[in-house]
N, C-alpha and C positions, 0 to 999 in steps of 0.2 A: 307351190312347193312349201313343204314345214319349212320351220328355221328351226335351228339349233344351239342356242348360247353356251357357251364353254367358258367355263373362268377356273382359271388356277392359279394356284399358292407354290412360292419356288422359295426357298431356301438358298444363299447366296454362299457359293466358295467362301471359305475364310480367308483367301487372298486376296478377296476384291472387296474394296470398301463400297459402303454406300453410292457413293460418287461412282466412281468405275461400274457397277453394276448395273445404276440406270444409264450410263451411258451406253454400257453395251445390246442393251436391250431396246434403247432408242435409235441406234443406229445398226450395227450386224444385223441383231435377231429380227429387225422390221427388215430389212433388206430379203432375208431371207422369208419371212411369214409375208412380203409380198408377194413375192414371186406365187405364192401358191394360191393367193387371190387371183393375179391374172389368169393362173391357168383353170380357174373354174374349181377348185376345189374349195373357196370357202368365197362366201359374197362381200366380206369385209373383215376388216382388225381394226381392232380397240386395243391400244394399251393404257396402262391406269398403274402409276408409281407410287409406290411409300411416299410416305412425307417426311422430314426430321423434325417430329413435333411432336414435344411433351405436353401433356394436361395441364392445366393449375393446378396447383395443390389446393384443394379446398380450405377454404376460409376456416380458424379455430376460433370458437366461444371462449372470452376472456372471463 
């Protein structure tokens, strides 16, 4: 059987913070995107969260 890797990009309610929206997607939305593993319709899930993580600001030449 092919595989088919799916990866998408969500945009977050403006009512839910950072916090609340990986939590919701770690626990609701995996409850439900299991279910649809067991019943044969996908062979696995992967989820992968934002971070709260700024860059350095690069270094200035004095």
């Amino acid at each position: 059987m092919d595989a088919l890797k799916v990866v998408s990009f969500l945009h977050r309610r403006a009512d839910f913070s950072q916090t609340r929206f990986s939590e919701y997607w770690r626990t609701t939305h995996k409850e439900h995107a299991l279910k649809l593993v067991e019943a044969g319709f996908f062979r696995g899930y992967i989820q992968n969260h934002a971070l709260d993580w700024q860059p350095e600001a690069p270094a200035t030449e004095h």
